[in-house]
C-alpha positions as CSV (number, residue, x, y, z in Angstrom):
1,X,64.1,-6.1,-78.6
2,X,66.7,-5.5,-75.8
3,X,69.9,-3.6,-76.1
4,X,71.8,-6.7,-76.5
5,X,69.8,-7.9,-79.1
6,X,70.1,-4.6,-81.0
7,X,74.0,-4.4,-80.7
8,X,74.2,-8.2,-81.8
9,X,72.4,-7.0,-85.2
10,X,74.3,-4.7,-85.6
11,X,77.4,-6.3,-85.5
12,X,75.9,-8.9,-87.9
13,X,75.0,-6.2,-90.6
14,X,78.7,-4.6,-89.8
15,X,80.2,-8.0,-90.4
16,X,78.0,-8.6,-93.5
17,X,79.1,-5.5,-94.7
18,X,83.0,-6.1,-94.8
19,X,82.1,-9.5,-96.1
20,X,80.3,-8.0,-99.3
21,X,83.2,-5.4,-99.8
22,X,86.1,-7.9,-99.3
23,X,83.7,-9.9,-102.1
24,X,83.9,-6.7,-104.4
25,X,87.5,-5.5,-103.8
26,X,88.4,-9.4,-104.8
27,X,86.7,-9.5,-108.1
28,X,87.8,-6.1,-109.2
29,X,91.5,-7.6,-108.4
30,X,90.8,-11.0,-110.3
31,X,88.8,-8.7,-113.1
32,X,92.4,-6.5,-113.2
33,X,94.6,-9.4,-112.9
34,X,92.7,-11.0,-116.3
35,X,93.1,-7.6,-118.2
36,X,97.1,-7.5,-117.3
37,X,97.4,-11.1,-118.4
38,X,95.5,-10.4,-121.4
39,X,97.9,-7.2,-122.5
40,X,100.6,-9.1,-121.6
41,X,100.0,-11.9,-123.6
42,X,99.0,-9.0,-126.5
43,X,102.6,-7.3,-125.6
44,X,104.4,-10.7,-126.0
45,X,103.1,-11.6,-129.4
């Protein structure tokens, strides 16, 4: 493999990375956002 070839890679696995964490940090958010509907709608009856 050439250096070019190398570098593409590697901004693939870089890209693929900040894919899977944007993935994570959105389902911890929707996770939270169901538990703080869920205590609100505890609170409110």
């Amino acid at each position: 493999m050439n250096r070019f070839a190398v570098s593409i890679s590697l901004a693939d696995g870089l890209q693929q990375i900040r894919i899977r964490q944007m993935f994570q940090a959105e389902r911890k958010h929707n996770k939270n956002k169901k538990a703080s509907e869920q205590s609100e709608a505890l609170l409110s009856n």
